[in-house]
C-alpha positions as a Python dict, from the first residue, in 0.01 Angstrom:
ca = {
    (1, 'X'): (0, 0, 0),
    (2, 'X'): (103, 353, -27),
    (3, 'X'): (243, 540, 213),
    (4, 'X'): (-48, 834, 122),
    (5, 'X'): (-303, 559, 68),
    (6, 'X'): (-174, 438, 422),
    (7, 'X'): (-203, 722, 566),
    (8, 'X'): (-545, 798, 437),
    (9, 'X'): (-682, 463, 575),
    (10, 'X'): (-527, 484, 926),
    (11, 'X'): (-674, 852, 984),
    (12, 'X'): (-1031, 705, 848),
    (13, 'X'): (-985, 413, 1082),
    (14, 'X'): (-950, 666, 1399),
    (15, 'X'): (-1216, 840, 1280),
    (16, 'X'): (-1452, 523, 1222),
    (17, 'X'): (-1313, 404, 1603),
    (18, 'X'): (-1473, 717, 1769),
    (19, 'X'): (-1780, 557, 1909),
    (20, 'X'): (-2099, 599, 1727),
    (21, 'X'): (-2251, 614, 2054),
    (22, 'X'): (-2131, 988, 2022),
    (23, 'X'): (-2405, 1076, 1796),
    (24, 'X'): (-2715, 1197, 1930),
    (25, 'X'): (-3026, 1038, 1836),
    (26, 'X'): (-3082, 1241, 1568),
    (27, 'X'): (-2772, 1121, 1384),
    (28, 'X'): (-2601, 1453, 1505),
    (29, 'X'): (-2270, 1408, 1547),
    (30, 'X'): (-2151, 1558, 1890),
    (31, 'X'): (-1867, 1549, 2099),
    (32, 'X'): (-1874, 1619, 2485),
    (33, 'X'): (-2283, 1618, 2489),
    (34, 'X'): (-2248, 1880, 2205),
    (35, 'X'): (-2335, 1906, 1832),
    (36, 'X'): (-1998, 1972, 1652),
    (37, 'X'): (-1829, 1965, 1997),
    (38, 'X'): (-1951, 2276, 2086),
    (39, 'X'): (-1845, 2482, 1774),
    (40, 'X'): (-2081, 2783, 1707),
    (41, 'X'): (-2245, 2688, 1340),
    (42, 'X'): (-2328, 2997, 1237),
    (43, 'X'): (-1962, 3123, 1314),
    (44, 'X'): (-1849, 2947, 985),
    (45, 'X'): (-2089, 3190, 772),
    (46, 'X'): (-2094, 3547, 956),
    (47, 'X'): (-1686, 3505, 1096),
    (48, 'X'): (-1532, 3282, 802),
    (49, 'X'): (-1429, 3038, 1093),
    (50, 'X'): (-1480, 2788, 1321),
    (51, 'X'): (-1555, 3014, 1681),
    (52, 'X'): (-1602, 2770, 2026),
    (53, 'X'): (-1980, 2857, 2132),
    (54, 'X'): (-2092, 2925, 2497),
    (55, 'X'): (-2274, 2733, 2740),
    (56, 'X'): (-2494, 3071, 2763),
    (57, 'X'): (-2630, 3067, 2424),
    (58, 'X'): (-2760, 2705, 2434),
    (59, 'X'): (-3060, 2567, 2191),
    (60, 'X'): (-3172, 2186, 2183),
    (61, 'X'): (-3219, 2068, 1828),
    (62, 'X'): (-3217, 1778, 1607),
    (63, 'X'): (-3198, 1594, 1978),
    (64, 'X'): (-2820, 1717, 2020),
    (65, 'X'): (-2752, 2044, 2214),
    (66, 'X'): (-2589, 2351, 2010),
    (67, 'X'): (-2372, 2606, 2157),
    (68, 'X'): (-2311, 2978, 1989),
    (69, 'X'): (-2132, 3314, 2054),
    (70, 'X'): (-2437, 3504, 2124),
    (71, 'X'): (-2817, 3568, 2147),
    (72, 'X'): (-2801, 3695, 1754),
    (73, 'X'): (-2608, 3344, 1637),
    (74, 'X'): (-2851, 3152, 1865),
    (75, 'X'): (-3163, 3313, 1733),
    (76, 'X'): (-3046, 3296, 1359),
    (77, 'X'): (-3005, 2908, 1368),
    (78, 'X'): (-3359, 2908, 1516),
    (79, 'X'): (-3478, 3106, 1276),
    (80, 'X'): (-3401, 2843, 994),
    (81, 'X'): (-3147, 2585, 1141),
    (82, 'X'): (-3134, 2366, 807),
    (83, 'X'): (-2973, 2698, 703),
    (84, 'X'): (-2678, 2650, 923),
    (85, 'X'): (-2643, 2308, 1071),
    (86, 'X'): (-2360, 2103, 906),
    (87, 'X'): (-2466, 1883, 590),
    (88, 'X'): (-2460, 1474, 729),
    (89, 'X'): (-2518, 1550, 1093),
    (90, 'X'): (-2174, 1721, 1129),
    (91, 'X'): (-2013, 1408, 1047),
    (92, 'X'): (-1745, 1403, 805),
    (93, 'X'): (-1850, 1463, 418),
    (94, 'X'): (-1566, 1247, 259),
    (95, 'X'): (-1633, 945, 472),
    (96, 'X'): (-1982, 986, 434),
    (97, 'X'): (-1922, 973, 53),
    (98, 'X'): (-1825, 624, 95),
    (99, 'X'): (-2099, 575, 328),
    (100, 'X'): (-1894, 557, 649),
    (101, 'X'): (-1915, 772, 982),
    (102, 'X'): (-1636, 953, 1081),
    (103, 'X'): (-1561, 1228, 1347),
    (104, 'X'): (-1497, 1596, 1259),
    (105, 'X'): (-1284, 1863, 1388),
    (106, 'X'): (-1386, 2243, 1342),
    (107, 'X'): (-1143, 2335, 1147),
    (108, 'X'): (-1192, 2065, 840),
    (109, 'X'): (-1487, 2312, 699),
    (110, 'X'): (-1586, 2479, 375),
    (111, 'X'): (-1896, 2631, 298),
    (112, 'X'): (-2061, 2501, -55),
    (113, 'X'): (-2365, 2647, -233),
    (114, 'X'): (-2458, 2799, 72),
    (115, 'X'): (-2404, 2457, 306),
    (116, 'X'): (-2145, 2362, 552),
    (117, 'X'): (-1917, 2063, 517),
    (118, 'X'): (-1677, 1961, 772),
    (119, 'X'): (-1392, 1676, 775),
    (120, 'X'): (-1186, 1459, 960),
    (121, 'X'): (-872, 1615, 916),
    (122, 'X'): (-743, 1882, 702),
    (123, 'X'): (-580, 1613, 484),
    (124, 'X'): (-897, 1438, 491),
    (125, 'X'): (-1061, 1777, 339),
    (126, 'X'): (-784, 1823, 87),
    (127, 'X'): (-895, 1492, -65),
    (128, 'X'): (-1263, 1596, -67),
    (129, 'X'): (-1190, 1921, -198),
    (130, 'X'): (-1041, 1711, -516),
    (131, 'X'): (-1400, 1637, -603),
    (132, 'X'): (-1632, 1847, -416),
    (133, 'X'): (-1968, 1788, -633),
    (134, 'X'): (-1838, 1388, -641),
    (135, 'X'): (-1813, 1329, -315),
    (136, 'X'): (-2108, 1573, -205),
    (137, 'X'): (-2362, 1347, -489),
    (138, 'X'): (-2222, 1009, -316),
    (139, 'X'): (-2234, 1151, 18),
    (140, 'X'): (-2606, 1243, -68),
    (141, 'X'): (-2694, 881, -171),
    (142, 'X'): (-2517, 701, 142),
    (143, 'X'): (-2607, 923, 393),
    (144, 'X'): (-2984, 780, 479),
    (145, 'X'): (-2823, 439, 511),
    (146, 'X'): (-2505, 534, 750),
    (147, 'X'): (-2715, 497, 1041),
    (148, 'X'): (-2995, 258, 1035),
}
């Protein structure tokens, strides 16, 4: 095997070994009792990054609990949270393209047609970002079937 290809499958492994009892019911990934471990969603549209959120601005949804920076990021994802919740539960979009689960980590993100994507790693993203509408179509077809 390749040392990339190597690589590549050892990273998806650790990802695939974080327990899928981390997802809320809701197929949500979450981390620490929190959707996207905490990350504020909306962050990734109106800051360009990934921004921890604050056990003050708290909202249940999708049966995982969300954190953001403020009242006005809270009250936006409320307002429409299909808007700004991460496509595939917050679980990784490349692994979900070959209709596996795999953790995230705020920073593995890009924002496409107006939807968020996150990764596993940022190596993991690179690869993805080789064949964004690919990977996003596959992702798409696997997705209801990830979790049964």
């Amino acid at each position: 095997m390749k040392r990339t290809s190597w690589w590549l499958a050892a990273a998806l492994m650790i990802g695939l070994a974080w327990p899928l009892g981390a997802f809320a019911e809701g197929r949500i990934f979450t981390r620490d009792g929190l959707a996207i471990g905490g990350t504020d969603p909306v962050a990734y549209f109106t800051q360009g990054q990934p921004v921890q959120g604050s056990p003050d601005y708290q909202w249940e949804w999708g049966n995982a609990t969300w954190q953001f920076v403020s009242a006005e990021h809270r009250a936006r994802f409320q307002a429409d949270p299909e808007a700004y919740a991460p496509q595939y539960g917050g679980w990784c979009a490349w692994a979900a393209a070959r209709g596996e689960a795999a953790a995230t980590i705020p920073e593995a993100w890009k924002i496409v047609d107006g939807k968020l994507y996150l990764n596993f790693s940022r190596l993991i993203q690179w690869r993805w970002e080789r064949d964004i509408p690919g990977y996003i179509a596959a992702a798409d077809d696997h997705w209801p079937n990830i979790f049964p």
